[in-house]
C-alpha positions in Angstrom: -0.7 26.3 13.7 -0.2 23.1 15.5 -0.6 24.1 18.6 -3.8 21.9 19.8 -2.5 18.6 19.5 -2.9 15.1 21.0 -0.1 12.8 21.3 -1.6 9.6 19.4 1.7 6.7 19.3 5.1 6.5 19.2 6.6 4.5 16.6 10.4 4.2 15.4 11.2 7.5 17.6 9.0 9.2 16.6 5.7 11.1 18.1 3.1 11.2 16.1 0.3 13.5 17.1 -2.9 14.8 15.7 -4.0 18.2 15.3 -7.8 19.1 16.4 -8.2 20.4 13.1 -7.3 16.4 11.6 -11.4 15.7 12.8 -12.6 18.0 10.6 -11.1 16.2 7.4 -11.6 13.3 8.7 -15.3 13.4 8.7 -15.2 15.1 5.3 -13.4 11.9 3.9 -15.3 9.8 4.9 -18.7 11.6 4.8 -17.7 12.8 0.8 -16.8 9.0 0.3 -19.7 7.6 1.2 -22.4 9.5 0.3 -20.1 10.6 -3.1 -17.5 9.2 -4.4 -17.7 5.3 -3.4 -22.0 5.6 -4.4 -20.9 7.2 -7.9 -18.4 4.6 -9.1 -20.3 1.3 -7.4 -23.9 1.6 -7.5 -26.6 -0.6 -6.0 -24.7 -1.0 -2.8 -26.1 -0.4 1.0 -25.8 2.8 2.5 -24.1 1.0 5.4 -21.6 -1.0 3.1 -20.7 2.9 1.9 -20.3 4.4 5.1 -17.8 1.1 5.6 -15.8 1.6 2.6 -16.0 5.5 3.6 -14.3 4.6 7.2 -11.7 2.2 6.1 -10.9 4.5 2.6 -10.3 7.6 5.5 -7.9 5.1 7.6 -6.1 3.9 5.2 -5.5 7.5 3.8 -4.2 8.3 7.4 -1.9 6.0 7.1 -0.6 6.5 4.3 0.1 10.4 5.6 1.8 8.9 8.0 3.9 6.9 6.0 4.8 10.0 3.9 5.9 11.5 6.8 7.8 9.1 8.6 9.7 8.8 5.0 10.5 12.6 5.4 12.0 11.7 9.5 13.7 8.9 8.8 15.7 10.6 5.9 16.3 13.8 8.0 17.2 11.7 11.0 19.9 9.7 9.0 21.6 12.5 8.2 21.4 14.2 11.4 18.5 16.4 11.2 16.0 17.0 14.6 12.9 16.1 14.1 10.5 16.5 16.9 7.6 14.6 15.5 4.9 14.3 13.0 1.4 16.1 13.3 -1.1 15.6 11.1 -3.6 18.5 10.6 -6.2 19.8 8.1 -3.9 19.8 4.9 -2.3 16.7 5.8 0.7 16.3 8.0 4.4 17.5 8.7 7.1 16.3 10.3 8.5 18.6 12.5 12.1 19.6 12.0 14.0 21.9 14.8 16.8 22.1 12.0 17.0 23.5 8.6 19.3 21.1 6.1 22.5 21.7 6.2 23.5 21.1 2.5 21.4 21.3 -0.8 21.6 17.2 -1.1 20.3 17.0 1.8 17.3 19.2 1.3 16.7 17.5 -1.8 17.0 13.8 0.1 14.4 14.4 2.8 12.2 16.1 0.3 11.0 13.9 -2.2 11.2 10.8 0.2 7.3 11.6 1.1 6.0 11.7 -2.7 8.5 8.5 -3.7 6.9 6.9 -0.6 3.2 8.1 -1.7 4.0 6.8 -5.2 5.3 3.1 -4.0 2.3 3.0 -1.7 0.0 4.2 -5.0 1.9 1.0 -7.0 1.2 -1.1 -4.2 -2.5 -0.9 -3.8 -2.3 -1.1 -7.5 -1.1 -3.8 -7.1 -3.6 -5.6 -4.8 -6.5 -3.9 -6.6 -5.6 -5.6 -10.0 -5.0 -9.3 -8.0 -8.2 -8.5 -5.7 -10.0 -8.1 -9.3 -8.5 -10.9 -11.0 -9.6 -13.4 -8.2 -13.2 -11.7 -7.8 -13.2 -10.2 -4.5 -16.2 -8.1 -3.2 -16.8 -5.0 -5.0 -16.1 -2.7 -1.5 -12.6 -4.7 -1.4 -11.6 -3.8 -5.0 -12.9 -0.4 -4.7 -11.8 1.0 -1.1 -8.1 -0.5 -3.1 -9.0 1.3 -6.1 -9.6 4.5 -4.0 -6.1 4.3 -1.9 -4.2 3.5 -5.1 -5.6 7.1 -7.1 -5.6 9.1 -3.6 -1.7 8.2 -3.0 -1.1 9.0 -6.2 -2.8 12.1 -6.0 -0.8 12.6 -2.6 2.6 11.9 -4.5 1.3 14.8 -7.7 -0.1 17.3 -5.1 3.1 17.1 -2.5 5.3 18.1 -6.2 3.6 21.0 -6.3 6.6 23.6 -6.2 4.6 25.7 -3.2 7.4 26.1 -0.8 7.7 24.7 2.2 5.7 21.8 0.7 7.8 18.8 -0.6 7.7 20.3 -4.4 8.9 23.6 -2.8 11.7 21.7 -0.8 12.8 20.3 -3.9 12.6 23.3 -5.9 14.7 25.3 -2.9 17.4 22.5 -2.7 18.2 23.3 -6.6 18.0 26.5 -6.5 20.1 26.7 -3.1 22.8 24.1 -5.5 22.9 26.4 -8.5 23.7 29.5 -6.2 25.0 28.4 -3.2 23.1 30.6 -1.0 20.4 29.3 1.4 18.7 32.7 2.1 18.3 33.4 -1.5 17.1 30.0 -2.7 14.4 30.2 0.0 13.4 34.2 -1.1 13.1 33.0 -4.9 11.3 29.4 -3.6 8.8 31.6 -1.5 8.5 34.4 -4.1 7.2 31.3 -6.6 5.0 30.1 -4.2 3.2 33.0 -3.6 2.8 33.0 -7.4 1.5 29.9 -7.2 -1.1 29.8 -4.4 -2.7 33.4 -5.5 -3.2 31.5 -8.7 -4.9 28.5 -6.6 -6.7 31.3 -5.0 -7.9 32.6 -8.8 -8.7 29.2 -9.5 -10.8 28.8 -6.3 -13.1 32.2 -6.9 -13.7 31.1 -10.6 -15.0 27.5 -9.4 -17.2 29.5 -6.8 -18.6 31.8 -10.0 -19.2 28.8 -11.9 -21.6 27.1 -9.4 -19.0 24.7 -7.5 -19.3 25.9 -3.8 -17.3 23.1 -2.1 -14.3 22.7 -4.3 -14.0 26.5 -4.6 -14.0 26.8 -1.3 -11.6 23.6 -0.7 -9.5 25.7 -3.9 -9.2 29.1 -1.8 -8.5 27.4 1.4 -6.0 25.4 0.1 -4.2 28.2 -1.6 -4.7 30.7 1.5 -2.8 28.3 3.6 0.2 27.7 0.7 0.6 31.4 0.6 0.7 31.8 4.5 3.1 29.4 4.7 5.8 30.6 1.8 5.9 33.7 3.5 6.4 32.6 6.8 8.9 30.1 5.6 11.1 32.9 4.6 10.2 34.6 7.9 11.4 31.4 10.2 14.5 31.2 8.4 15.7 34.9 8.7 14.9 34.3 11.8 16.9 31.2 12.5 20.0 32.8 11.0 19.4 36.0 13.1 19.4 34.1 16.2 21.8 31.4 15.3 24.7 30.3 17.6 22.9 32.8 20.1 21.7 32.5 23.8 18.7 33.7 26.2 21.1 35.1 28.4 22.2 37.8 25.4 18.1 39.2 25.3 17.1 38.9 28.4 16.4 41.8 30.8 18.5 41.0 34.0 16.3 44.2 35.7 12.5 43.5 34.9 9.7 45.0 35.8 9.1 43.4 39.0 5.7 43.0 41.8 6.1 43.0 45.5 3.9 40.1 46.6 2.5 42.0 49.5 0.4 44.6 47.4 -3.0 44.2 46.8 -4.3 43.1 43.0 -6.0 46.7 43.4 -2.5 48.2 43.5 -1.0 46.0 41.1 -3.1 46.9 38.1 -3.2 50.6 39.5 0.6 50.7 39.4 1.8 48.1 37.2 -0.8 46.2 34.8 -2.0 49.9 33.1 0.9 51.5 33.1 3.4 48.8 31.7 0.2 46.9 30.2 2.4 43.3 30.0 0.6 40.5 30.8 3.0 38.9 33.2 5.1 40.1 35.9 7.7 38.4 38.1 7.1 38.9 41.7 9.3 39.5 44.4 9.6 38.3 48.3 11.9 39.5 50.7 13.7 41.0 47.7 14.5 38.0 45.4 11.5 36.5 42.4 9.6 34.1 44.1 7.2 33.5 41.0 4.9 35.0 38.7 1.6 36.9 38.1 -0.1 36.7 34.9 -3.3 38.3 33.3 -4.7 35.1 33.2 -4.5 35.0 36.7 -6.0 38.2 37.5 -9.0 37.4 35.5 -9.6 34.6 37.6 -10.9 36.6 41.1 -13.9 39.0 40.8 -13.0 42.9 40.4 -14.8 43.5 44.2 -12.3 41.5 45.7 -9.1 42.9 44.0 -8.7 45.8 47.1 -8.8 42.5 49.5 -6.4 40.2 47.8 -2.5 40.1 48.0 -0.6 39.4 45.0 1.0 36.4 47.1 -2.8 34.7 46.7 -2.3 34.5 42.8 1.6 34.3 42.4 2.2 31.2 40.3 5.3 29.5 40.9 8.1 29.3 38.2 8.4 25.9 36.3 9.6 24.3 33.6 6.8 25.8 31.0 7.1 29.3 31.7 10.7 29.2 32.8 14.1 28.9 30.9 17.9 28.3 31.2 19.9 31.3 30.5 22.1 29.1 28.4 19.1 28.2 26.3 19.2 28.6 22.6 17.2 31.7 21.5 15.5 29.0 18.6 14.7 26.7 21.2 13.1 30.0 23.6 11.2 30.9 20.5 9.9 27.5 19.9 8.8 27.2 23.4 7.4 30.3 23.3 5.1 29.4 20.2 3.6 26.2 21.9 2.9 27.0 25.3 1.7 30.4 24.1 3.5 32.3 26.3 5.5 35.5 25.2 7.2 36.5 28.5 9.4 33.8 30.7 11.4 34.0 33.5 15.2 33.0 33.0 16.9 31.3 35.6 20.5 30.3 36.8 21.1 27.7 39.1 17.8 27.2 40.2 17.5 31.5 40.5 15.3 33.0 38.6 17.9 35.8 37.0 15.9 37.4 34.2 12.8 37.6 32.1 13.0 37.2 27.9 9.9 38.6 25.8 9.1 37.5 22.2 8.5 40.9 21.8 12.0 42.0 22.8 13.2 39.3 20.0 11.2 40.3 17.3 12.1 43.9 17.8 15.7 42.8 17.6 15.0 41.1 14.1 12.9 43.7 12.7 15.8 45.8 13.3 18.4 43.6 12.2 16.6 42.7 9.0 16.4 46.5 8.1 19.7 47.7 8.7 20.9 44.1 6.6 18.4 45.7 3.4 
């Protein structure tokens, strides 16, 4: 998730980016506000004053995402928390924190900042919708204010949801994580309930379907697919973080890899190294030191008749700062880099050298094991 993003503004410190899955809600908002909602509530209106109200009810929702989130990074931040930006995406938006909170207050804090924002934006166009009625402004003023009022509120009720790792899930982890005084376990219990919760959503989506409602079962069974993806992998991440904690590339990686002479031929190479091993990059070697890379990817790229013809050297890529890292790198950070670039295996280097190579593979394989010699 999150991976195909476009960087959209910076604002406060902040990079806000936008998931390519964003356009496909997008268009739903509008389209379902303008030939549904907006036509249902204010009759006798133009189609083209509805696809209007439609547009500016869909922007003013994305801002008021982003105004959730930004009360999330701006309460994390103040108390020292990373965060590397905000993302919006299909369900919404996060804020994307390297850090987990480091006390139950804290947790709590950065939680329900989004809804209390959501509700004070809800109160707000309230607000403006009661004046905009009292001094008789166009009915596509009062109702696109109307809309924003009920669909931050709506934000603020659906974000309490205790669904771990949604805001209501945050919350509900930050109490339980007070009352015992144990991270793992509140976070276990939190994701346990969530589960709960979203095969329920799930239920609730296939009845809808039964009854006749396509689109909101559907919208019911995605919604609670992705809630109970997300508790369980929320458990995952953090095992993971405390597994790895305090911990450096240079303790996983593999100082004696696997290793390609440039000078064979890409025949020879997936002969005697790409079958056998079956990784899909290998570091390559010149005059006895790793001059680069070689990646499936690569291979792909020339036609099987010429394979016997072409050198390794032809296709080497060289070693940079996306598929290469420090040996005194953070094994978090390795993983996070790892996950966005979607690359499993990178060269580690020292001193401008490339010393090593470190798999995601080799990690995992470390935490599987860790996790069930700790149960």
């Amino acid at each position: 998730m999150l991976k195909r993003k476009t960087e959209l503004f910076k604002l406060l410190g902040f990079t806000v980016s936008v998931d390519m899955s964003w356009g496909i809600i997008l268009f739903l908002v509008v389209w379902s506000l303008a030939k549904g909602a907006f036509p249902a509530y204010y009759p006798n209106l133009t189609m083209q004053v509805y696809w209007i109200m439609g547009i500016i009810g869909a922007l003013g929702l994305f801002i008021s995402i982003v105004i959730h989130e930004f009360s999330h990074s701006l309460v994390a931040r103040k108390y020292g928390l990373n965060i590397k930006g905000i993302t919006l995406f299909i369900f919404g938006g996060v804020a994307e924190m390297k850090d987990e909170p480091e006390t139950p207050k804290v947790e709590f804090l950065m939680a329900i900042a989004g809804p209390v924002a959501s509700l004070l934006l809800s109160l707000l166009f309230g607000i403006l919708y009661q004046a905009a009625l009292a001094i008789q402004l166009p009915v596509p003023v009062t109702g696109t204010l109307g809309y924003l009022s009920a669909i931050n509120m709506i934000l603020a009720i659906f974000n309490m949801i205790p669904a771990f790792p949604t805001d209501g899930g945050r919350v509900l982890r930050s109490v339980l994580w007070w009352v015992k005084g144990d991270i793992r376990w509140a976070t276990r219990t939190a994701s346990r309930i969530s589960v709960i919760f979203a095969m329920f959503i799930i239920f609730t989506g296939f009845m809808h379907l039964i009854q006749g409602s396509l689109i909101g079962g559907i919208w019911w069974i995605l919604i609670g697919s992705f809630l109970f993806s997300a508790a369980n992998s929320s458990y995952q991440s953090l095992l993971i973080k405390q597994s790895f904690a305090g911990k450096k590339v240079e303790e996983y990686m593999n100082p004696e890899p696997v290793t390609v002479s440039s000078h064979i031929t890409l025949q020879e190479f997936v002969e005697a190294y790409l079958y056998p091993y079956h990784h899909k990059m290998f570091p390559v070697t010149e005059n006895g030191r790793i001059s680069g890379l070689i990646t499936l990817q690569a291979l792909k790229s020339i036609p099987p008749e010429a394979w016997e013809t072409t050198q390794v050297a032809q296709v080497t890529q060289a070693s940079t700062e996306e598929n290469t890292l420090s040996k005194k790198t953070p094994v978090q950070d390795a993983m996070m880099a790892m996950n966005e670039s979607g690359i499993s295996r990178m060269l580690v280097r020292q001193d401008h050298k490339i010393v090593g190579i470190i798999t995601l593979k080799d990690l995992l394989e470390f935490f599987t094991l860790k996790v069930e010699l700790e149960a």
